[in-house]
C-alpha positions in Angstrom: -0.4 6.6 -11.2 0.5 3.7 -14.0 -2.1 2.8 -15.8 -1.7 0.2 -18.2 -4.1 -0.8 -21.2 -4.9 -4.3 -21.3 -7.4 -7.1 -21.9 -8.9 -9.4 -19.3 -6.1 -11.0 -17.2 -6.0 -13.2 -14.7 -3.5 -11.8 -12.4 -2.0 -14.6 -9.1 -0.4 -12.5 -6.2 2.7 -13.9 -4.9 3.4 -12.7 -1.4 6.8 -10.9 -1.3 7.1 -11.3 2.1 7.1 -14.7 4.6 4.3 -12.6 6.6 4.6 -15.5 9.3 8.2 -14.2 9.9 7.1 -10.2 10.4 7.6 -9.9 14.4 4.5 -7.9 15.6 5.9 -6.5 18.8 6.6 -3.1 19.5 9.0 -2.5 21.9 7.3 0.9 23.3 4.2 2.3 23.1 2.7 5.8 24.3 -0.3 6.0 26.3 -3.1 6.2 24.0 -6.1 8.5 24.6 -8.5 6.6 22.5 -8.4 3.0 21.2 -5.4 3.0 18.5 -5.4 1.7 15.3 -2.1 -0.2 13.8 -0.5 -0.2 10.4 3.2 -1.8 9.4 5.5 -1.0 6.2 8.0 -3.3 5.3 11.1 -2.4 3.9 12.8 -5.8 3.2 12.4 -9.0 2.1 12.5 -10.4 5.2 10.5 -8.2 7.3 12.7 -7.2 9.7 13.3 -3.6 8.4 9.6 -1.6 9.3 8.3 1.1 10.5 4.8 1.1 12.8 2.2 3.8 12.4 -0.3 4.5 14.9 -3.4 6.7 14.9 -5.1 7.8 17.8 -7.4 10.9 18.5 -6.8 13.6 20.9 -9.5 13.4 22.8 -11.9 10.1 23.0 -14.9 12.5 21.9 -13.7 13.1 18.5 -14.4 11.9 15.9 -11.4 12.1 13.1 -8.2 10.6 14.2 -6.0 13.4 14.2 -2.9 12.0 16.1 0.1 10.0 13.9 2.4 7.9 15.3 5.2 6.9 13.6 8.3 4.9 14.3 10.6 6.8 12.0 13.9 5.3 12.8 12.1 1.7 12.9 13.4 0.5 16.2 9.9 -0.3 17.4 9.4 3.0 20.6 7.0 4.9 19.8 7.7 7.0 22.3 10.6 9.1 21.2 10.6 12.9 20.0 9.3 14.1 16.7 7.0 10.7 16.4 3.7 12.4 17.2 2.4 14.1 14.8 -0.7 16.3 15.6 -2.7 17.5 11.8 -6.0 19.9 12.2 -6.6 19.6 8.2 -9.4 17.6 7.3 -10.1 17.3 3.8 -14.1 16.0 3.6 -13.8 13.7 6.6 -10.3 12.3 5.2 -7.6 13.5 7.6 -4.2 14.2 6.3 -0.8 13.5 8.0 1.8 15.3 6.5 4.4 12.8 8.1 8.0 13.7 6.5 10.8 11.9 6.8 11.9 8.0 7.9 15.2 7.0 8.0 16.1 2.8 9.6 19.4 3.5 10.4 22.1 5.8 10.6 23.7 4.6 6.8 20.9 3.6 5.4 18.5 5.8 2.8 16.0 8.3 3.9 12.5 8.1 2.8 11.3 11.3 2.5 7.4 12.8 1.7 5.7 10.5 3.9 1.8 12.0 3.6 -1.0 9.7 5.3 -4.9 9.8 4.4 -7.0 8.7 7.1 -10.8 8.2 5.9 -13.8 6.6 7.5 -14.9 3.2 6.0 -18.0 0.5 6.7 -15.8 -1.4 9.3 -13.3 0.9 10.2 -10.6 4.3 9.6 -8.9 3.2 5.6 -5.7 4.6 5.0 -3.8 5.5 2.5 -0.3 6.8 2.0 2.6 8.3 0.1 6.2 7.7 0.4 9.2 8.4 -1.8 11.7 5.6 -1.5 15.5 6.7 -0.9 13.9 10.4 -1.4 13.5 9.5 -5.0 10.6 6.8 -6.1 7.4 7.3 -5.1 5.1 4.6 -4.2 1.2 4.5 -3.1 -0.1 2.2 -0.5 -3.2 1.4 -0.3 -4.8 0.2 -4.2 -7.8 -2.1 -3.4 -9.1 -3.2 -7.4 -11.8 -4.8 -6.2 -14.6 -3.6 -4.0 -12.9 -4.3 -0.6 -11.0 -1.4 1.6 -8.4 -2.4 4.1 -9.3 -1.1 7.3 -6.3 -0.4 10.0 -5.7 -3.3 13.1 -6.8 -2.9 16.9 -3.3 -4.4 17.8 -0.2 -4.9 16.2 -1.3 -8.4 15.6 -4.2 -7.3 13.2 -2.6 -4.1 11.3 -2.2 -4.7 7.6 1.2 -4.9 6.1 2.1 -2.9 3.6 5.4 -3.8 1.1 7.5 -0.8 0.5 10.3 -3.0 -1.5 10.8 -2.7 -4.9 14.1 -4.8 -5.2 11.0 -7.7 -5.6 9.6 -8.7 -8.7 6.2 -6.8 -9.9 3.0 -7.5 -10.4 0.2 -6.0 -11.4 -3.2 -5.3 -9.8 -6.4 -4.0 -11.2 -7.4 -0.1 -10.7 -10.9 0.0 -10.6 -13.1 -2.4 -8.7 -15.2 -4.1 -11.8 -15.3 -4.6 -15.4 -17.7 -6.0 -17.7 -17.2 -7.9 -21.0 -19.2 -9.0 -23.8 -18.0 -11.7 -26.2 -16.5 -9.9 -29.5 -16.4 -6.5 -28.1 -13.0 -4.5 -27.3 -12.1 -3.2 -23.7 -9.7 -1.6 -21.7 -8.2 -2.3 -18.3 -6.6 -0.2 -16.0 -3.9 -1.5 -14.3 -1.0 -0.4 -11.4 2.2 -1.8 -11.2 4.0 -2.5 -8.1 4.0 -5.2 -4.7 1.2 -6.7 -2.8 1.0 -7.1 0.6 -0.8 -8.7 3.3 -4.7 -7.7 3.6 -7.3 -6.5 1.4 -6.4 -3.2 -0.1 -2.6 -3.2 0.8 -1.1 -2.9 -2.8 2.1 -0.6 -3.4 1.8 0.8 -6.6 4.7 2.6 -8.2 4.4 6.0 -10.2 4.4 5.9 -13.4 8.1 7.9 -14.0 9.0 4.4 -12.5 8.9 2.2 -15.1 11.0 3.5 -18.7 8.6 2.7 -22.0 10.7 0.8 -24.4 13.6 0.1 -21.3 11.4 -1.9 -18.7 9.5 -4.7 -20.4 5.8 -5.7 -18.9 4.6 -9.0 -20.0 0.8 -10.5 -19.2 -1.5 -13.0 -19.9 -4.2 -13.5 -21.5 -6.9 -16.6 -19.5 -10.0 -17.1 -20.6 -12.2 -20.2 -21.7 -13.8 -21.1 -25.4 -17.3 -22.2 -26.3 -16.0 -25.9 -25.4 -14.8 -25.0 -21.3 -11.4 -25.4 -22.8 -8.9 -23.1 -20.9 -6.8 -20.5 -23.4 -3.6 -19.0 -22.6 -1.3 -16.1 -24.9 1.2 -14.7 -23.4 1.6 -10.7 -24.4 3.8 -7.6 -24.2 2.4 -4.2 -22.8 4.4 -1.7 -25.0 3.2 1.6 -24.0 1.7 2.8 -20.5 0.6 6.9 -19.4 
């Protein structure tokens, strides 16, 4: 993953997407043999290239949701061959689709390695995936940085989107949930690079091959207030990332 080294930011997400735009129907849906849960990647700007994913179970006793949908062509029928995926391997409770390949049109790139984690949370089944972009740049959905988990929708109106576009500018969002700091004292923060999306937990983080130390420049901020209540701002440069 990129982690960066950094001091306390205040970090504004801009939404890459107009998420009021993203039509939520799908044309064609399977019968589902438990109640489904929805997820959407975007592929665009504008929200009209995506692909649906869809977990159900194989029985309505079970537990794990070991059934993957996935619209792999991204013409919203769910229904076609080769887009249910059945997994048995459950890694401590987190299910793992081994998806492979989408493609959203007969010229354009295939995105290729396509692995889901499906994991029980508080309120719901948390996913988390990989994909590599065009085959070749691999991105992670599914960062949280705070203590939230995005959970996947009961309809297509309620899934998370998740921003698989990285022709948008990016920004960055914190790795782990908390950090404390004391006045005078040095600290570290770990960071990930990449696009937001819409719903808690629903960051695209890129790998760290990615971004080219030296080539690709990261700039941050520092925000933070004096002994007076008077807002500071300094601009930096992140030189070096691992």
């Amino acid at each position: 993953m990129q982690v960066l080294a950094a001091a306390l930011l205040l970090i504004a997400l801009q939404e890459p997407v107009d998420f009021s735009k993203v039509d939520r129907k799908i044309a064609k849906e399977p019968k589902y043999l438990a109640n489904p849960l929805y997820g959407l990647i975007v592929f665009d700007p504008d929200g009209k290239s995506k692909v649906w994913f869809v977990l159900d179970r194989s029985s309505p006793e079970m537990k794990e949701h070991d059934i993957l949908y996935l619209d792999r062509n991204g013409n919203s029928d769910l229904t076609e061959p080769g887009e249910r995926i059945v997994t048995a391997f459950n890694d401590g409770g987190t299910v793992v689709h081994e998806a492979g390949s989408v493609k959203l049109s007969e010229k354009g790139p295939e995105h290729t390695h396509f692995r889901l984690y499906a994991s029980m949370a508080q309120r719901g089944v948390a996913p988390f995936f990989r994909i590599k972009l065009r085959g070749q740049d691999e991105v992670w959905g599914g960062f949280n940085g705070r203590d939230e988990r995005t959970t996947l929708g009961g309809s297509p109106e309620k899934a998370p989107v998740f921003v698989a576009d990285l022709s948008r500018p990016l920004t960055f969002q914190l790795f782990m949930p908390r950090y404390e700091f004391r006045r005078g004292d040095p600290e570290r923060i770990a960071l990930v690079v990449g696009v937001p999306g819409r719903g808690p937990a629903t960051f695209m983080a890129v790998h760290e091959d990615f971004l080219i130390p030296g080539k690709d420049r990261l700039f941050g901020t520092w925000i933070a207030k004096n002994k007076d209540g008077n807002e500071l701002r300094e601009r930096f440069e992140i030189r070096s990332h691992c």
